[in-house]
C-alpha positions in Angstrom: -28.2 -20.9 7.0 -26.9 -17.1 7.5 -23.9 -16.2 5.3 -22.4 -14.9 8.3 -21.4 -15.9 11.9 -23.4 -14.9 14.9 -22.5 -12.0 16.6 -20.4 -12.4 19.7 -22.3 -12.2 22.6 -19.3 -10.0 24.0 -19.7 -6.4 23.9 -17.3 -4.1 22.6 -15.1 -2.2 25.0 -15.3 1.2 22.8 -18.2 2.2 20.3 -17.7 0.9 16.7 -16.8 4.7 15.7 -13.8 5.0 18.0 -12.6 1.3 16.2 -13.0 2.3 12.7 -11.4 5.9 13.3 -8.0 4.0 15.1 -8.4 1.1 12.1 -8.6 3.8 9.5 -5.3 6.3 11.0 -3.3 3.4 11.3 -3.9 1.6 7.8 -3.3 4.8 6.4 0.3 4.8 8.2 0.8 1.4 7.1 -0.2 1.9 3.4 2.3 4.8 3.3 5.1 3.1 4.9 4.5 0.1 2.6 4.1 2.1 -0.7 7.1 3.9 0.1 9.2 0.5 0.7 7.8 -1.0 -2.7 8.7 2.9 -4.3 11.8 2.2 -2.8 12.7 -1.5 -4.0 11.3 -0.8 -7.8 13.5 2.3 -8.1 16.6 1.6 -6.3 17.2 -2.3 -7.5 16.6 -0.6 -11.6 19.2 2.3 -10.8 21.6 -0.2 -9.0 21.1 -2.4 -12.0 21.8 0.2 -14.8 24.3 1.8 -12.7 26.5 -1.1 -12.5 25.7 -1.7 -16.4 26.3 2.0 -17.4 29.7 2.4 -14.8 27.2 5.6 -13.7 28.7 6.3 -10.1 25.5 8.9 -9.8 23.0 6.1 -10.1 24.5 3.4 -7.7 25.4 6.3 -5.1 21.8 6.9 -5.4 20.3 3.2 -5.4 23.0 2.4 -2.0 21.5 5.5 -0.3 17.9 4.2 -0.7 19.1 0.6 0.0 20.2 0.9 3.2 17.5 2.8 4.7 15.2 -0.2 3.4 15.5 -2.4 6.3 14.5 0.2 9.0 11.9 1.4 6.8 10.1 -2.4 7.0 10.3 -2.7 10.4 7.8 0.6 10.3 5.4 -1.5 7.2 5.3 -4.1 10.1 4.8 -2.4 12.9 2.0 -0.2 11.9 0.1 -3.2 10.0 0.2 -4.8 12.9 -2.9 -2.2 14.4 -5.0 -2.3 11.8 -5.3 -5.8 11.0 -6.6 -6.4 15.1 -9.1 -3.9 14.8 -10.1 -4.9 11.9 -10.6 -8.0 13.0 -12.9 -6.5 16.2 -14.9 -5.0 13.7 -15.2 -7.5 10.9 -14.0 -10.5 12.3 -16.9 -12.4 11.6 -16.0 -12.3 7.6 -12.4 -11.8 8.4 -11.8 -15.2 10.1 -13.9 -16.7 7.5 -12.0 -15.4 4.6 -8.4 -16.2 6.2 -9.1 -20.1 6.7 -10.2 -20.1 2.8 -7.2 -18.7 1.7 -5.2 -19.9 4.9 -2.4 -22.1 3.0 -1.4 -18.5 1.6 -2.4 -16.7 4.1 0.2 -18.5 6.9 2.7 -18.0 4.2 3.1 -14.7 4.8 5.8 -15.3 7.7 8.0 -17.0 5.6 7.5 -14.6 2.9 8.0 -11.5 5.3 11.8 -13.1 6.7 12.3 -14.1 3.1 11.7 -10.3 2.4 13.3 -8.9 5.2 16.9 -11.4 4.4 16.6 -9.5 0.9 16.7 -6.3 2.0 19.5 -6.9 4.9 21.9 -8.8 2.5 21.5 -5.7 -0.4 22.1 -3.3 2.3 24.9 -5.0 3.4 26.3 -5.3 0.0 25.4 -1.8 -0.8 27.1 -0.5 2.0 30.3 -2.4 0.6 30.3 -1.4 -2.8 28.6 -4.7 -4.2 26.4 -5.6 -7.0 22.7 -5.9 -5.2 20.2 -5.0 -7.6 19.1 -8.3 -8.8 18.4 -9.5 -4.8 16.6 -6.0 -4.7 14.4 -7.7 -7.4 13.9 -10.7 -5.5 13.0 -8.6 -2.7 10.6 -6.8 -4.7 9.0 -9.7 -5.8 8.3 -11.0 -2.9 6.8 -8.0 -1.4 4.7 -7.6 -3.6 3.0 -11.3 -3.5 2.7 -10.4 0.2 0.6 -7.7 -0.9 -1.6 -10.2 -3.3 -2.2 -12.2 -0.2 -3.5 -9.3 1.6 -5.7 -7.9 -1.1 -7.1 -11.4 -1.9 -8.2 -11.9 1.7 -9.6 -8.5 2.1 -11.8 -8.6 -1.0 -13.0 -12.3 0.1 -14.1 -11.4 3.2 -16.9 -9.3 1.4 -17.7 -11.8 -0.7 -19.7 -14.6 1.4 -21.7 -15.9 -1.3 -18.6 -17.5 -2.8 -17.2 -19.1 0.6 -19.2 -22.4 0.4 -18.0 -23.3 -2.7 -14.5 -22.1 -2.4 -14.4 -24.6 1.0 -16.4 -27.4 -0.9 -13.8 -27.3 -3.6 -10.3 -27.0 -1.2 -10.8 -27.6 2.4 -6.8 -26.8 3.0 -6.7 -23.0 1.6 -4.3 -23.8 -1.6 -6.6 -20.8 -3.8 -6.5 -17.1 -3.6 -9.7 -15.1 -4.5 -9.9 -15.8 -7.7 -12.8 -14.5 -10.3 -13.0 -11.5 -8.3 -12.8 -8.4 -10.7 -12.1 -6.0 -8.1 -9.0 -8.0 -6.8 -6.4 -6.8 -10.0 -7.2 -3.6 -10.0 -6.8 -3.0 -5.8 -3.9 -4.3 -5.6 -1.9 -2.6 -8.7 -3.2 0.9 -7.0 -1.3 0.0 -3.8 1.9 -1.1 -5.4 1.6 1.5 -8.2 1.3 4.0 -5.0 4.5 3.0 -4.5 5.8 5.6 -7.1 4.3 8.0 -6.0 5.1 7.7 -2.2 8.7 6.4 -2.6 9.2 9.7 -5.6 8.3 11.9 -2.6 10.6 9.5 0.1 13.4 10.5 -2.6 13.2 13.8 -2.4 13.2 13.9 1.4 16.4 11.6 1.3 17.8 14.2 -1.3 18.4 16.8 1.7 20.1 14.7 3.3 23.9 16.1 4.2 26.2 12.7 3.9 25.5 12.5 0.6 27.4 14.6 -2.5 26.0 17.5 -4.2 25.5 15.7 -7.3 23.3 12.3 -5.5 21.3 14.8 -3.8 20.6 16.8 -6.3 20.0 13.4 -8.7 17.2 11.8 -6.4 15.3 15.5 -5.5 15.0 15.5 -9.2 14.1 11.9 -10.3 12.5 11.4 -6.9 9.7 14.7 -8.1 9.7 13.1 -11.7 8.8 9.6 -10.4 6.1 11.2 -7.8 4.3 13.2 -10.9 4.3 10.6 -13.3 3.1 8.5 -10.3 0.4 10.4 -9.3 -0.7 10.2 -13.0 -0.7 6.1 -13.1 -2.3 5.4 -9.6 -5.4 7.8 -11.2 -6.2 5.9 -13.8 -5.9 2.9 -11.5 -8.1 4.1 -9.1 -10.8 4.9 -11.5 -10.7 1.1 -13.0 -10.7 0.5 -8.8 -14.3 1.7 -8.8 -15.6 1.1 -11.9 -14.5 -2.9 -11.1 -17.1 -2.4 -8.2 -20.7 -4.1 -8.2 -23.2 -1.2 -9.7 -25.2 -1.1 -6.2 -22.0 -0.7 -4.2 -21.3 2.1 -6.9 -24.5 3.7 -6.2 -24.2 3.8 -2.6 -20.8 5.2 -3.0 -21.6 7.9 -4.9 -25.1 8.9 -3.2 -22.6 9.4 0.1 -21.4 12.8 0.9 -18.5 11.2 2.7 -17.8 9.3 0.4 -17.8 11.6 -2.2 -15.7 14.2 -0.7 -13.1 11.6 0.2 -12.9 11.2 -3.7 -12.7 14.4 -4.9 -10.0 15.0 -1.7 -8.2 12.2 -3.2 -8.7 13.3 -6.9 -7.3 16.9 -5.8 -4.1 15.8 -3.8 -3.3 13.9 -7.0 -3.5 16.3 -9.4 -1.8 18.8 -6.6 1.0 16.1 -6.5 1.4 15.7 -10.4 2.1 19.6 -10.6 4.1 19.8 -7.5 6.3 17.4 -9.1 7.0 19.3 -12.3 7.8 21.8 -10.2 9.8 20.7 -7.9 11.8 18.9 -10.9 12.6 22.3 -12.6 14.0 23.1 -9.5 15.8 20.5 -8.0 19.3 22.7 -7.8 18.1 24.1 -4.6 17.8 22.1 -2.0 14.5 23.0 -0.2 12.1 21.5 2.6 9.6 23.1 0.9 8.5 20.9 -2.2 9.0 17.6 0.0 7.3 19.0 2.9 4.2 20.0 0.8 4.2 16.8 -1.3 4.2 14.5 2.3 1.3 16.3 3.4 -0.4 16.2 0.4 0.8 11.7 0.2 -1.0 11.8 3.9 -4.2 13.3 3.3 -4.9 11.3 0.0 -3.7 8.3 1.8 -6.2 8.9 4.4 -8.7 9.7 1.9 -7.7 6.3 0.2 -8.3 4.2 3.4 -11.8 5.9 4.3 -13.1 5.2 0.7 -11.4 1.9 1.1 -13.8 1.3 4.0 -16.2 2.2 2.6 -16.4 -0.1 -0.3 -16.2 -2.8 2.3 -18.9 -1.1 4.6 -21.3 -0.8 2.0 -20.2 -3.9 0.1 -21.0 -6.3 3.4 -24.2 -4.6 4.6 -25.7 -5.1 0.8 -24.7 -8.8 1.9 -26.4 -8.7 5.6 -23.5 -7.6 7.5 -23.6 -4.3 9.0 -20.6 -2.8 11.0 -22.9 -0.5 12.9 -25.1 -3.1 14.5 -23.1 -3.7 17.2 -23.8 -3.3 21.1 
C-alpha cells in the first residue's frame, strides 16, 4: 500500500511554480511577524519584570512601549499564516492532511491556545497602558506562543515523515502525541523562536524612533534593541547549523549538490554575519537617532527570512520526493 494518497484527479488552477513562489513570500511574512512577536514578549515581559523589581522607570517605559503594540502586531502573525498554510496545503496536502489527523488532538488546540494568547497580550497591554505590573502574564503569553509554535513544527516535520504514520495511528487513533523521535523537530523549532531576538532586536530599534516616547526610552531600546539583534544573529547561527546537520545524510547531499539551495545558505549565512556587525554598530551609536541602521538591518531580517523559507522548502521538497512524493508531478 503507497505511503501516500492518490493524487487528486483535480487539476491545479496555476502551475506548481506560481504556488510554491506565493507559499514561500507569504511564510516568509509570517515567520517575521511571528519572530518579532516572540522577540517582543521574551524581551518586554523580562524588562517589565526587572523594572518593577529595580524601580528602573527606563525599563518599564520601555517594556509598556513594546507591550502595547503586541496585540496589533498578532493580528499581522495571523493574518499572514493564514496564506501559507492553504497553499501549502494545495501543494502537499496529500502528507499535510495526513500528518494533522495524527497529531489532530494538538493540532485543534491551537484555537484555544491562539485566544488564550491573544487574552495575554490584551490584558498586559491594558495594564501596561495603566501603569500596572504585567510582566508575569507577558510570560504566560509567551509560553503559550511558543507551544503554538511546537504544534506547528511537529506537524510540518511529520508530514515528511510517512514511514512513521502507521504506527503513530496504530498506537493513538485520537491524535494525543506530537512528533516525537524526530531529531530534526528540537532543533527547527528553537531557530524560529530564537529568531525571535534577532527580529524583535531590529523591531526595537524601529520603535526607538518613535516621537511619543522620551529621549532617554528611545535612546534605551535603539541600543538594547542593536545589542539583542547581534547577539541574536550569533545564536540563531549555531542553531541553524545543528538545523541541517539534524537532517538525514541523503537529504544533506541533495541539499548541498543544489545551487539553489546552496546560495540560499550562504545568502542566509551573509545577512547574519551582516546583522551581527550592523548591530555593534548601530549600538555604539545609538545617541543619534537614525533610519539608517534599522532600515538596513529590516532589509537585511527580509532577505535572510526569505532565504530561510526557500531552504525550508527545500528540506521538505527533497525530504518527500526521497519518500515518493514529488511536488513537481503535478498536472
Amino acid at each position: 500500500m503507497p505511503s501516500f494518497p492518490h493524487v487528486d484527479p483535480i487539476p491545479l488552477p496555476a502551475p506548481v511554480w506560481f504556488f510554491k513562489s506565493l507559499e514561500i513570500l507569504t511564510v516568509s511574512l509570517h515567520f517575521m511577524a511571528l519572530q518579532l512577536l516572540v522577540g517582543g514578549l521574551v524581551v518586554a515581559s523580562l524588562w517589565a519584570i526587572g523594572g518593577r523589581r529595580r524601580g528602573d522607570q527606563v525599563l518599564i517605559d520601555a517594556s509598556g512601549a513594546v507591550a502595547t503594540r503586541l496585540p496589533i502586531l498578532m493580528t499581522y502573525v495571523i493574518n499572514l499564516g493564514v496564506p501559507p498554510l492553504l497553499f501549502a496545503q494545495v501543494l502537499y496536502g496529500r502528507a499535510l492532511y495526513t500528518s494533522s489527523v495524527l497529531i489532530g488532538t494538538f493540532w485543534i488546540s491551537v484555537v484555544l491556545l491562539l485566544m488564550m494568547s491573544y487574552m495575554c497580550l490584551y490584558h498586559m497591554s491594558s495594564r501596561a497602558g495603566r501603569g500596572k505590573a504585567w510582566g508575569w502574564i507577558g510570560l504566560v503569553g509567551l509560553v503559550i506562543t511558543v507551544k503554538i509554535g511546537l504544534i506547528y513544527t511537529s506537524n510540518m516535520t511529520l508530514m515528511i515523515r510517512p514511514d512513521v504514520w502507521r504506527e503513530m495511528y496504530s498506537e493513538d487513533a485520537l491524535g494525543f502525541h506530537l512528533n516525537s523521535g524526530d531529531p530534526t523537530v528540537m532543533p527547527r523549532w528553537l531557530f524560529m523562536m530564537f529568531g525571535g531576538l534577532t527580529v524583535g532586536g531590529v523591531g526595537m530599534m524601529f520603535l526607538g524612533l518613535a516621537k511619543r516616547l522620551s529621549a532617554e526610552s528611545s535612546e534605551f531600546l535603539r541600543r538594547w534593541g542593536a545589542r539583542i539583534a547581534a547577539k541574536g544573529a550569533i545564536v540563531q547561527a549555531g542553531l541553524g547549523y545543528w538545523v541541517i546537520s539534524a537532517q538525514p545524510g541523503p537529504v544533506q547531499e541533495s541539499l548541498g549538490q543544489s545551487t539553489l539551495y546552496g546560495t540560499c545558505l550562504i545568502a542566509w549565512i551573509a545577512c547574519a554575519a551582516l546583522l551581527f556587525l550592523l548591530g555593534l554598530i548601530a549600538q555604539a551609536r545609538a545617541q543619534v537617532a537614525t533610519w539608517l541602521w534599522p532600515g538596513i538591518a529590516g532589509l537585511l531580517i527580509f532577505v535572510g527570512t526569505l532565504a530561510t523559507a526557500i531552504y525550508r522548502g527545500g528540506i521538505r521538497d527533497v525530504t518527500l520526493a526521497l519518500r515518493g512524493f514529488d511536488v513537481w508531478d503535478r498536472a
